[in-house]
N, C-alpha and C positions, 0 to 999 in steps of 0.2 A: 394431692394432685388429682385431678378430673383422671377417671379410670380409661376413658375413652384414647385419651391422648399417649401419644406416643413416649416409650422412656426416653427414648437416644436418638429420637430420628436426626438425618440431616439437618434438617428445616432447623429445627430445634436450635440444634449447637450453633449454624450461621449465624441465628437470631440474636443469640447468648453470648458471640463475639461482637456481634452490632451493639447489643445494650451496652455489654459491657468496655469497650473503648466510648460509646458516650457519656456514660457514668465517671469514668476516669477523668473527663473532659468537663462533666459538669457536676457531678457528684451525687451523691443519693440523698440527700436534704430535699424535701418537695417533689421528690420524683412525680410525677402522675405519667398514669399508663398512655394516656392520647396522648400529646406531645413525645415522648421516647417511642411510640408506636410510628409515629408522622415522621423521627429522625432517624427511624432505621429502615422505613418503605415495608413498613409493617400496619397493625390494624389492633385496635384491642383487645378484638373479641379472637383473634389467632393468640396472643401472648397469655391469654385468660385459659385459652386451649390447652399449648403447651404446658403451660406453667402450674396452672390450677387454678392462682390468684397473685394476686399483684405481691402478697408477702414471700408466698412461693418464685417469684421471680426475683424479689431481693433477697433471697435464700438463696437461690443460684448463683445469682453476682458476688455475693460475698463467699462462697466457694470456690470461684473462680478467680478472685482476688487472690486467692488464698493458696490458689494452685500456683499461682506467681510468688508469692511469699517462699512455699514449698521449695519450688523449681531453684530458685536463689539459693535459697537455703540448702539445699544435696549438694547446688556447686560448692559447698563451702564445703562440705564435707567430704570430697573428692578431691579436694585438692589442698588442705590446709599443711603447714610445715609440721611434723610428726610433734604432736602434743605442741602446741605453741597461742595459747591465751589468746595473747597479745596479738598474734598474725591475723586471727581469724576475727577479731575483734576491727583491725583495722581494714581488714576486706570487707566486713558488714556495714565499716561505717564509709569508706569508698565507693560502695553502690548507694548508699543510703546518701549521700549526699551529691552526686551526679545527680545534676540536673535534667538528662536525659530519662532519669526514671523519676521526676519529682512526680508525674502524676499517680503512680500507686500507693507508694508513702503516704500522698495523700489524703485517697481511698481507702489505706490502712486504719489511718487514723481516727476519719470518721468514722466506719464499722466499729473501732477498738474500742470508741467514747459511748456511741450509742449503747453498745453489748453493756457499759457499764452503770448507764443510766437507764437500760428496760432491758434485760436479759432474757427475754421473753420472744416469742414470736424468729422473725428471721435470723435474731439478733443471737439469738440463745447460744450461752458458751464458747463467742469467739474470741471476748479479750482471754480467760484461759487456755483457750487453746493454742492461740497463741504464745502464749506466755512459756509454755510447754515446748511446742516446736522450737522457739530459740532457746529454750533452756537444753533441748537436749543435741542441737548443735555445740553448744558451747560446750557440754559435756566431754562432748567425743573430743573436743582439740586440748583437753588435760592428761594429764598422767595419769592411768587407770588408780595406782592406789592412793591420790591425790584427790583423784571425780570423786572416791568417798565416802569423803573427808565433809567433815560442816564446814571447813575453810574451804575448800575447794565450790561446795554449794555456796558458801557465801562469795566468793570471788565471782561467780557465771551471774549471778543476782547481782552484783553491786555493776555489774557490763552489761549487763541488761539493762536495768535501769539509769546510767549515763547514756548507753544510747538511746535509750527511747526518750529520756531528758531532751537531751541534744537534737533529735529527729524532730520532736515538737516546736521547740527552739528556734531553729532553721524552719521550718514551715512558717512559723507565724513568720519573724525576722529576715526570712533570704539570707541573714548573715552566717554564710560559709567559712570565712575566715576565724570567726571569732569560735564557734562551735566547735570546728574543727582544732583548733586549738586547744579546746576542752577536752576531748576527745582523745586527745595525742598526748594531752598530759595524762588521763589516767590511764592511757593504754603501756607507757610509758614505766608506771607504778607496778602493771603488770610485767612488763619485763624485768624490770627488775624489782622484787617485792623486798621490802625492810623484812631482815630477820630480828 
């Protein structure tokens, strides 16, 4: 980051809500700095300021994505039914597929793909880290000497991966019904597991 500019200013953060609901809107594929600079009543030699550079600004956005991942995520942890899989699994996939939040899912997405395809630069370490934040919500909604267990890690893994299955699924498809259906059958598995 350019040493001159400010950590935290005001300016800053406004800026970094501006971008980032446009990004949400139009996504981070071809961003350039003029145009997103001209959509927020900014300039680009200011977001070059704040920022440092243009990767440092999609370093920001994807943190800020991310603080929304987070934020979802501690709701889930505050209020899940004491040890319960299956609850927390279909609260995750109830916000995940309200279509009032399709636009972060996503932004998730794209960030999640890129990190996978050049883990380098902005992108660096956020499909894992993600992968970690939801794994250790899912953690907390098991039975402590169950969490573990390699069953237990494999159980938060196999719900993980149906819903990020599912999440991709529905993005491309829109079809809610059918997803969700998938969804409710393995969460289902979860309530009740074959001994």
């Amino acid at each position: 980051m350019n040493a001159s500019a400010p950590a935290d200013s005001l300016r800053k953060r406004q800026l970094l809500e501006l971008a980032y609901t446009h990004v949400l809107d139009h996504g981070l594929a071809g961003m350039s700095l003029r145009p997103l600079a001209e959509a927020i009543g900014s300039s680009p030699r200011v977001l070059l300021f704040l920022f440092g550079s243009k990767d440092g600004l999609v370093q920001a956005l994807i943190a800020r994505a991310r603080e929304d991942e987070l934020q979802m995520l501690e709701t889930l942890r505050l209020t899940p039914r004491q040890y319960d899989l299956a609850h927390v699994g279909e609260a995750v996939w109830g916000w995940l597929a309200d279509p009032r939040h399709r636009r972060m899912p996503t932004l998730w997405a794209e960030a999640y793909t890129r990190s996978l395809v050049d883990d380098s630069g902005p992108w660096a370490g956020f499909a894992r880290e993600t992968v970690t934040d939801w794994l250790e919500v899912f953690a907390a909604a098991q039975d402590p000497a169950h969490r573990a267990t390699a069953q237990g890690l494999s159980e938060r893994t196999l719900l993980l991966s149906v819903l990020r299955g599912a999440l991709l699924d529905l993005l491309a498809t829109g079809d809610t019904a059918r997803t969700t259906a998938a969804v409710s059958a393995h969460l289902r598995s979860l309530a009740h597991p074959r001994r």
